[in-house]
BAMARDREN-350119 format. One record per residue (C-alpha): residue in one letter; x, y, z. Coordinates in steps of 0.25 Angstrom, whole numbers, padded with zeros to 4 digits, always signed. Example, Ala and Ser with C-alpha at 12.3 -4.5 7.8 and 13.67 -1.06 7.14 Angstrom:
A+0049-0018+0031
S+0055-0004+0029
% end
This chain:
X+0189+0168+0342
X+0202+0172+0335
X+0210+0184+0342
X+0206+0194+0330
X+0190+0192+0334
X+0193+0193+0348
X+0198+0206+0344
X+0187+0209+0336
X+0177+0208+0345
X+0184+0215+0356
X+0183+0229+0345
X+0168+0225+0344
X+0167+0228+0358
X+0178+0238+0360
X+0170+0248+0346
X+0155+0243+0352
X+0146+0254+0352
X+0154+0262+0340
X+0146+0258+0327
X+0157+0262+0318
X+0167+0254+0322
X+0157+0242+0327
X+0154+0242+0311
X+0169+0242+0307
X+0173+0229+0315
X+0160+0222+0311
X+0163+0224+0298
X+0175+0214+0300
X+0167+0203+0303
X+0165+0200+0288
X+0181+0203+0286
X+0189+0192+0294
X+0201+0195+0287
X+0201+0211+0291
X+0194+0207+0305
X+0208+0200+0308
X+0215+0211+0303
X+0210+0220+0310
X+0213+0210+0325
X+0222+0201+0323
X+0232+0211+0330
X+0235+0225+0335
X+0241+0236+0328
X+0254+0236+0333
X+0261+0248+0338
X+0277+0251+0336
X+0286+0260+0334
X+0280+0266+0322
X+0265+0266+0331
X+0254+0260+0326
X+0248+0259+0312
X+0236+0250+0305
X+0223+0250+0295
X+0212+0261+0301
X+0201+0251+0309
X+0197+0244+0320
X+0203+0233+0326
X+0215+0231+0335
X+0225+0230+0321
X+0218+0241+0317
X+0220+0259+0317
X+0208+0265+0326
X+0204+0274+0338
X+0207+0262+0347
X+0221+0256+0341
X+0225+0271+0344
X+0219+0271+0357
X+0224+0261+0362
X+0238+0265+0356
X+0236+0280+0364
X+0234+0273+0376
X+0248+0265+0375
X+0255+0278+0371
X+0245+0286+0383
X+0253+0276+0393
X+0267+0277+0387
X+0267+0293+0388
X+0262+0293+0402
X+0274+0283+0406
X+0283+0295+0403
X+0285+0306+0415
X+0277+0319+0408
X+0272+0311+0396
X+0258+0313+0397
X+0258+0328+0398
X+0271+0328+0387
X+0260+0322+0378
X+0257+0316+0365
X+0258+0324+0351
X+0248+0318+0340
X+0249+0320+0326
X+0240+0313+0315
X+0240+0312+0300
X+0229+0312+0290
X+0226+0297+0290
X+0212+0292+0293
X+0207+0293+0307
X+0221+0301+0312
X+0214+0313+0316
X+0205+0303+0324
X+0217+0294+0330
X+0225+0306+0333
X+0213+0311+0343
X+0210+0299+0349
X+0224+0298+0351
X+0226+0311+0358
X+0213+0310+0366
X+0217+0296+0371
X+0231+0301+0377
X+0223+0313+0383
X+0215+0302+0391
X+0227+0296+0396
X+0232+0310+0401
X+0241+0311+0389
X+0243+0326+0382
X+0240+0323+0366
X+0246+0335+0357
X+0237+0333+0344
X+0238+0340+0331
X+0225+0347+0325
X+0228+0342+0311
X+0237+0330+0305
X+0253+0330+0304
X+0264+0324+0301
X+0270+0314+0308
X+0284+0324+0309
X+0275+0336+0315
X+0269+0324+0327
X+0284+0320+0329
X+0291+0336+0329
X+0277+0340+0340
X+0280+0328+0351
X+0294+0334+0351
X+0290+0348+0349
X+0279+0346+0360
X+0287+0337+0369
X+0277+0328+0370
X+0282+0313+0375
X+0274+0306+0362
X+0267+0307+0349
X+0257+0300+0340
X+0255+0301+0325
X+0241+0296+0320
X+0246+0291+0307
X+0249+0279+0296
X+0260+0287+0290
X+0261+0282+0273
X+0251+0269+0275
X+0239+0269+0268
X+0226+0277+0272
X+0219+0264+0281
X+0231+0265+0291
X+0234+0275+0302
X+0244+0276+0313
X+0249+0278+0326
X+0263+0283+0327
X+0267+0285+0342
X+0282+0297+0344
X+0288+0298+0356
X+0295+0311+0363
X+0308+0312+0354
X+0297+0313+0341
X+0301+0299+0335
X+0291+0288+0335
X+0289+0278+0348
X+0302+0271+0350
X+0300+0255+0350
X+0302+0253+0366
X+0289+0265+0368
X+0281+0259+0356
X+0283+0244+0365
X+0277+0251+0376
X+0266+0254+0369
X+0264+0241+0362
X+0265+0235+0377
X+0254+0244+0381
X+0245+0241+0372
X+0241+0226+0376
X+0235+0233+0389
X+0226+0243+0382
X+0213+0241+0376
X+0208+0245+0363
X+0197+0253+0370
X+0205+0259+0381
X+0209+0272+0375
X+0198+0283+0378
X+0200+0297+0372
X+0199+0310+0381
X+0187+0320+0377
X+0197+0329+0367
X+0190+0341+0375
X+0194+0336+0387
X+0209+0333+0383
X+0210+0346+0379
X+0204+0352+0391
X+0214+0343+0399
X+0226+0346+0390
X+0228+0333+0384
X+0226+0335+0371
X+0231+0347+0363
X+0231+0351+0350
X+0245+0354+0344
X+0248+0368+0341
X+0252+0374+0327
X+0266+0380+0332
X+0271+0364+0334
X+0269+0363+0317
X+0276+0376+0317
X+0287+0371+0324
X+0289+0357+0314
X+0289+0365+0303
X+0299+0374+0308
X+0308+0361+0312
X+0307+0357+0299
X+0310+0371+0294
X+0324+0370+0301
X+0326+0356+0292
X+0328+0362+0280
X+0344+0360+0277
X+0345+0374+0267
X+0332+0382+0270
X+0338+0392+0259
X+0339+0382+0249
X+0323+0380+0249
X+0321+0395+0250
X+0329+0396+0238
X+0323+0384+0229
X+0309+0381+0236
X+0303+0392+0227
X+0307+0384+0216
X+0304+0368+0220
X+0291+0365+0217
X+0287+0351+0227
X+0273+0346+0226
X+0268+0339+0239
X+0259+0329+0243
X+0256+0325+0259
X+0246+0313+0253
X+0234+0318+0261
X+0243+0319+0274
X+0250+0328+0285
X+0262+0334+0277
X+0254+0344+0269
X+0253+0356+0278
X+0269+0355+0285
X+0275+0351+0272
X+0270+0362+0263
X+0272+0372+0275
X+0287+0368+0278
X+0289+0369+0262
X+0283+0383+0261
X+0291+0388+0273
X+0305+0381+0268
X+0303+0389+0256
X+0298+0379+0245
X+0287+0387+0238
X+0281+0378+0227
X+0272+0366+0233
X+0261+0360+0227
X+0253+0350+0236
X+0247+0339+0230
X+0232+0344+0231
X+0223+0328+0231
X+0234+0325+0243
X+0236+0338+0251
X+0222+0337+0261
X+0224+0325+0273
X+0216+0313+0268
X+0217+0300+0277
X+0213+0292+0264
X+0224+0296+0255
X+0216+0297+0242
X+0227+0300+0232
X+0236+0290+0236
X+0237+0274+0238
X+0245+0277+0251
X+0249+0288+0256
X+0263+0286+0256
X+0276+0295+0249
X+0284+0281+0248
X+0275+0278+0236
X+0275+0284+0223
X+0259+0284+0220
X+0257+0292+0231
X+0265+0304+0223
X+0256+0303+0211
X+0249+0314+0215
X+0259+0322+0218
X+0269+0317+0207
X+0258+0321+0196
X+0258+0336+0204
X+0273+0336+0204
X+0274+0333+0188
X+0262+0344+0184
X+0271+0355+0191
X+0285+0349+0188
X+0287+0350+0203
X+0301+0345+0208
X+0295+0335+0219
X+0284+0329+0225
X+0284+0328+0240
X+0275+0318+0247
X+0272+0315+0262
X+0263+0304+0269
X+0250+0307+0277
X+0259+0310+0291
X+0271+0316+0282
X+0283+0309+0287
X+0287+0302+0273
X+0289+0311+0261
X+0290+0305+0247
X+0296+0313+0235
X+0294+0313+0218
X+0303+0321+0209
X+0302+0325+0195
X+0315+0320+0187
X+0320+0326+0177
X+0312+0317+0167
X+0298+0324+0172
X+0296+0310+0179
X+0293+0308+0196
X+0303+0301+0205
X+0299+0298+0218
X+0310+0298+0229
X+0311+0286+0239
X+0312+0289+0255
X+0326+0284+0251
X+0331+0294+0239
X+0322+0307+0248
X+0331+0303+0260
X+0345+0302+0253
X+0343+0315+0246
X+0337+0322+0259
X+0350+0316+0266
X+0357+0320+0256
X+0354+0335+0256
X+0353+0336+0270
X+0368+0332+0273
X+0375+0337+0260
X+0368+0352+0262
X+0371+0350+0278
X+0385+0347+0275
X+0385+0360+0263
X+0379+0369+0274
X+0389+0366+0284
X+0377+0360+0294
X+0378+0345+0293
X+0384+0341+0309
X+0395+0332+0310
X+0388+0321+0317
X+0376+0321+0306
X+0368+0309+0304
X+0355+0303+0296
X+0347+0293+0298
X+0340+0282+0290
X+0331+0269+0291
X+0338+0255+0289
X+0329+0254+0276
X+0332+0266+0270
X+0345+0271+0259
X+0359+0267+0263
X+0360+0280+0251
X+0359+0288+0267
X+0373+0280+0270
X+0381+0285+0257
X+0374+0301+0260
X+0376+0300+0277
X+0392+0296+0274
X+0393+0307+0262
X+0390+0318+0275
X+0396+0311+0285
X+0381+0308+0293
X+0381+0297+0300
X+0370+0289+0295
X+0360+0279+0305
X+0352+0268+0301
X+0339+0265+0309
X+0327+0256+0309
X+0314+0259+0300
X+0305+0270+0306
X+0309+0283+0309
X+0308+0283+0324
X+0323+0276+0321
X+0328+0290+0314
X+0321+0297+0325
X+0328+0290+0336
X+0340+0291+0330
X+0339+0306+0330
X+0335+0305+0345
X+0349+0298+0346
X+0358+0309+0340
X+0350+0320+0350
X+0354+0314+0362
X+0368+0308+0358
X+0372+0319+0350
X+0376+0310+0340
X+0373+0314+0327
X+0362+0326+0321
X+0352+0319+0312
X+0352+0325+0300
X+0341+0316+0292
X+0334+0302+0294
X+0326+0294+0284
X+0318+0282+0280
X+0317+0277+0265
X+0302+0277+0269
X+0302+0292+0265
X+0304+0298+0280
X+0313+0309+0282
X+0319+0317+0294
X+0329+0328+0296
X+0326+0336+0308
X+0323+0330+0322
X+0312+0338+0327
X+0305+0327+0321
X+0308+0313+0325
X+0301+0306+0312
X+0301+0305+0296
X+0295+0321+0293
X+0289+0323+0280
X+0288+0336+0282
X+0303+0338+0285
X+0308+0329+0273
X+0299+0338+0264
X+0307+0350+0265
X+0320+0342+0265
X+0315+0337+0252
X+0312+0350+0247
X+0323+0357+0251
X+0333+0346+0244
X+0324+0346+0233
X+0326+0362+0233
X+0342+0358+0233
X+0341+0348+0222
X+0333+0360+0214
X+0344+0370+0212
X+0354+0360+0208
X+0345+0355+0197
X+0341+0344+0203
X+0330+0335+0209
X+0329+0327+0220
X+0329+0314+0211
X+0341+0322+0205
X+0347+0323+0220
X+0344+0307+0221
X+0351+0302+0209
X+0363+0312+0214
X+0365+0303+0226
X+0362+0290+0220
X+0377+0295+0211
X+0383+0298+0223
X+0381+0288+0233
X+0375+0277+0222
X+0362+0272+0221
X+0355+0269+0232
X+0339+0261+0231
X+0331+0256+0240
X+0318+0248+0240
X+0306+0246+0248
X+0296+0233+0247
X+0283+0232+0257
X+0278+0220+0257
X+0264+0221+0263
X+0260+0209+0273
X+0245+0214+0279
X+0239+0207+0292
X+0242+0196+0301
X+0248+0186+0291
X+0258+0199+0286
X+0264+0202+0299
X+0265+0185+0301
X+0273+0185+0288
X+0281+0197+0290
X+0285+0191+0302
X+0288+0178+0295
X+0295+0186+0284
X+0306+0191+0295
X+0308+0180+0302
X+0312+0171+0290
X+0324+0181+0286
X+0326+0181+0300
X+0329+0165+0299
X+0335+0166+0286
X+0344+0178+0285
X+0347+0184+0270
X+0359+0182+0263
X+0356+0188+0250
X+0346+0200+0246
X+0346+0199+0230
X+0359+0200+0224
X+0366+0205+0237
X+0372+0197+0249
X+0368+0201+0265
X+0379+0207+0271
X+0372+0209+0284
X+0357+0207+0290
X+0352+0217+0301
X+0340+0211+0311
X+0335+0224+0316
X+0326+0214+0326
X+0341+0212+0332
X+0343+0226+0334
X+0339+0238+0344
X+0328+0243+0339
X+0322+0230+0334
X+0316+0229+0321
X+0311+0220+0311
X+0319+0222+0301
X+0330+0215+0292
X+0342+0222+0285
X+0352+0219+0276
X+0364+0224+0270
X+0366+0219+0256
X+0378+0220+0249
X+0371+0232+0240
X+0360+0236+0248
X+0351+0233+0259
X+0338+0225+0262
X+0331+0225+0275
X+0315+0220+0277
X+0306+0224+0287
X+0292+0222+0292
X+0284+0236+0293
X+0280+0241+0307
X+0268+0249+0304
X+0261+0240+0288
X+0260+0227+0285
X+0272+0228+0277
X+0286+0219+0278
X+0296+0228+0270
X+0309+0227+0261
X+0319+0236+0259
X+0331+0237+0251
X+0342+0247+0248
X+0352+0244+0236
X+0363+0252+0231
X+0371+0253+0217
X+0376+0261+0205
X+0363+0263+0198
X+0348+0262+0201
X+0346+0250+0192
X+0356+0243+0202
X+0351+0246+0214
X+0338+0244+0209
X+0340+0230+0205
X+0346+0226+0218
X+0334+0233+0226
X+0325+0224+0216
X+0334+0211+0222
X+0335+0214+0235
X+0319+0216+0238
X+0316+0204+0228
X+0327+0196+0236
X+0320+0202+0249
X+0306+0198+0246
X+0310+0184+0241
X+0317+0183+0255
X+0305+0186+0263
X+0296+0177+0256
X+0287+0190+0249
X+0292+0189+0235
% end
């Protein structure tokens, strides 16, 4: 009997005497291909938690994936002198079943004498990470799949300082796991936990708190007073967590006139109106972008279901939609943040931003405009927020703004992740700026492209499902291991970074190009391996062309042309 099967039977033991899920696993029988699927493996938790496909089996989303997860976090709190009565704040968004996971997850560290702080209702992933902080608790989890599509959920572990699980504390997890068994977890009654203490529901007043953080955010508050009765912003959450904080810290900044997009404003796990939930792509927007045109709004706002990513559409001049990339909103944000800093006379001396290695070197030409001292980490944002740790305890440096060209951004540091709800009112407030010069916030992009020249980037996700997908991923890395690059389209590598030789590891390529960049990397939550690649010239047809050579050059090179 092969290891998948093995497996399988063991779930047909481990679900008897449930009839719902007996029916689900014997369904498989008559689909080998999804049976192995579903058991050729575990779903493996990192630094980014745990992510899959909602089902049963062991590479699979369910009550027992997270139980057994809630265990290993149970173990690692209680390692930690006052961590089980410092607790555990849970958050959850409005994907399928995250209501259900975010209970089982609370009741389960309740049975391990663990104190669980769960919301009543979803949120974003920045209110989760502001409570650990503002509550003190030693950890968080976030039942969430962020921007995937609507059969995934997640698990996203944060630790004290707000950020998510550093790599050494995610590893003690991992390690824990291989001695816990799938039907080990077992929930405490919820009135029971309550009667003990160990499960409370987290009060109103810490909302309060996070709006009012984010309140203090606001670059010129006077600005948005003066022109937020004149914007007009049509917003969409896409059936997720943004829509009560972000209309709510609009309206109190000042910024009158917004129109939520009504077919995407209720929570709906199934995401109806939309391929995939996701700002990044421009068919989510349709809805939005149609809403936009009919009011001659000046932008469109989109957040994903746990409202960290914000994606943005203008109206040009022309009556025609532009969407914004991750990159242009950052380097506009940026930008306003440290030329109205400097204009106020409130930028510090030792001021510094942050960005992912994939993202704009456009940051580079901004930060040394403003003297800001720019840093470069790896991909995921627990990088930005262990940076701004960093400048805490050394002093160092004052973050002013960290971002990734995946549409996250960050300027404050109550919250230690990507906050959507923080970069919509940075958003709107620059747009607010833009507005009584005349201008847009493509305007405001095309400003800086003649100032610091013009800057693209480009993204290509190269899908690689199941066991043969992570083998050929793996084969893909190792061969431009063996064989370094020496060429990427038209330009010669000047240098090539193996982030597996550094600290943090990580497996990613980088290279510096003689105009531009190219780096490739394997995702650590889809089946994706992914290229990037950053160009920079004279005109958009320039750097579009060499964008078009250095990905054609990069997929040739990795065999997936």
């Amino acid at each position: 009997m092969n290891t998948s099967m093995q497996e399988y039977q063991n779930w047909l033991a481990l679900t008897a005497g449930n009839a719902q899920e007996q029916e689900e696993l014997r369904a498989l029988e008559s689909d080998p291909a999804e049976l192995e699927d579903r058991f050729y493996r575990e779903l493996s938790f990192g630094t980014a938690g745990m992510r899959g496909v909602l089902g049963l089996g062991s590479n699979r989303m369910n009550r027992y994936t997270v139980g057994r997860v809630t265990l290993a976090l149970a173990a690692l709190v209680k390692e930690h002198e006052g961590g089980a009565g410092r607790g555990v704040a849970i958050g959850y968004d409005s994907r399928n079943f995250s209501q259900e996971f975010a209970r089982e997850t609370a009741l389960i560290l309740a049975s391990q004498g663990v104190k669980a702080y769960l919301f009543d209702s979803l949120r974003p992933v920045p209110v989760l990470s502001f409570t650990v902080r503002h509550l003190h608790c030693l950890a968080g989890v976030v039942i969430t799949a962020s921007h995937n599509p609507s059969k995934y959920n997640g698990y996203k572990v944060y630790w004290e300082d707000g950020g998510q699980l550093p790599p050494d504390r995610a590893a003690v997890i991992t390690g824990r796991l291989s001695g816990i068994g799938y039907g080990d977890a077992r929930p405490m009654d919820e009135a029971e936990a309550r009667e003990k203490g160990l499960l409370v529901t987290i009060p109103p007043e810490v909302d309060d708190a996070y709006i009012a953080a984010v309140k203090k955010l606001a670059v010129n508050p006077e600005l948005t007073r003066e022109m937020g009765r004149t914007l007009k912003i049509v917003y969409t959450p896409l059936h997720g967590s943004g829509n009560l904080p972000v209309r709510r810290v609009l309206r109190e900044i000042g910024v009158e006139n917004v129109f939520v997009v009504p077919e995407q404003e209720l929570p709906d796990g199934n995401f109806p109106t939309v391929r995939v939930p996701n700002p990044e792509e421009k068919d989510a927007f349709n809805l939005a972008v149609a809403m936009q045109k009919k009011l001659g709004a000046d932008l469109c706002v989109g957040t994903d279901p746990d409202c960290d990513r914000v994606g943005v559409a203008c109206l040009t001049e022309s009556g025609e939609v532009r969407l914004l990339t991750g990159n242009q909103i950052g380097c506009v944000l940026l930008h306003y943040i440290l030329s109205q800093k400097k204009a106020l006379g409130t930028l510090p001396g030792n001021a510094a931003a942050v960005k992912s290695i994939v993202s704009t070197e456009m940051a580079r030409a901004i930060c040394q405009d403003f003297d800001t001292e720019l840093f470069d980490v790896l991909t995921g944002f627990k990088f930005i927020a262990e940076k701004i740790q960093q400048f805490e305890e050394t002093g160092s440096n004052t973050f002013e703004f960290g971002f990734e060209e995946s549409y996250g951004f960050l300027s404050g540091t109550d919250v230690r992740d990507k906050d959507g709800v923080n970069a919509v009112m940075l958003i709107a407030e620059a747009a607010c700026f833009y507005k009584k010069q005349g201008m847009t916030l493509v305007d405001a992009i095309e400003a800086l492209y003649k100032q610091y020249g013009v800057f693209g980037e480009r993204t290509v996700s190269i899908t690689l499902p199941g066991k043969d997908g992570v083998e050929k991923m793996q084969k893909i890395m190792r061969a431009l291991r063996e064989a370094p690059l020496t060429q990427v389209g038209p330009s010669r590598v000047m240098r090539t970074r193996d982030y597996l030789m550094s600290q943090p590891k990580s497996d990613v390529l980088y290279y510096t190009l003689e105009q531009g960049w190219a780096c490739v990397r394997p995702s650590g939550t889809e089946p994706k391996i992914k290229i990037y690649a950053g160009a920079v010239s004279d005109s958009h047809e320039q750097t579009d062309a060499l964008l078009e050579a250095y990905v054609a050059s990069m997929r040739k090179a990795m065999g997936v042309d």
